[in-house]
N, C-alpha and C positions, 0 to 999 in steps of 0.2 A: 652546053651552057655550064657554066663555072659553079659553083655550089660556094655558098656563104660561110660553110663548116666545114671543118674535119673531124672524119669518122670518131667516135670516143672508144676510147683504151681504160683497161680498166688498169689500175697503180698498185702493188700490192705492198706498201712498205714492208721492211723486215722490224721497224717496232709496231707494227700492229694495226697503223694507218692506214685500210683500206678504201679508196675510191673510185671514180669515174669522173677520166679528164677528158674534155674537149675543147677545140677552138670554134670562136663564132669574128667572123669578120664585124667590125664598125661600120656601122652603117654610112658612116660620114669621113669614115678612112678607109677608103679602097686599096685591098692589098694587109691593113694591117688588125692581128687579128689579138680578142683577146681568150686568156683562157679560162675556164672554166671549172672545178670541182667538186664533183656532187657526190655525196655520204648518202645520206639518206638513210641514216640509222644504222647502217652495215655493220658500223664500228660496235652496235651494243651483240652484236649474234660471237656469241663463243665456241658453239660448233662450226668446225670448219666445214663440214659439207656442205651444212645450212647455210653458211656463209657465203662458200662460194657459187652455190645456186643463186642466193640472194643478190648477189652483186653480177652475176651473167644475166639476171632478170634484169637488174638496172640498168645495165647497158644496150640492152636489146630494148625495152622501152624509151630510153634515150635515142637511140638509131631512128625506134618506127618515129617519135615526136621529131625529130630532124628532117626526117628524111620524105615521111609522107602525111603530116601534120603541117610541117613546114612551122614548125616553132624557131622562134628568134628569142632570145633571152633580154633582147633590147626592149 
């Protein structure tokens, strides 16, 4: 069975804009999907280790809500 999402990537801009992108299919357009950008405060953490636990933690909580939550942002 076809899955409504793709897996999320995390973005690491080179000015400092870090997030977590994903697509979620239209419920009412099959095939067309839109996309997604979640922060979630990443951008205030100035240590980069912290940072980038922080934002491998967002995306692993975004996966398990996708994946076995079965969250739809619609």
């Amino acid at each position: 069975m076809k899955k409504p999402y793709k897996l999320p990537t995390i973005i690491r801009s080179k000015n400092g804009d870090w997030f977590v992108k994903y697509f979620y299919e239209w419920p009412d357009r099959p095939g067309v999907f839109k996309e997604f950008r979640v922060r979630d405060g990443i951008n205030y953490i100035h240590d980069l280790e912290e940072k980038e636990r922080a934002i491998l933690q967002l995306q692993s909580d975004i996966s398990i809500a996708l994946d076995q939550l079965n969250y739809s942002p619609f």
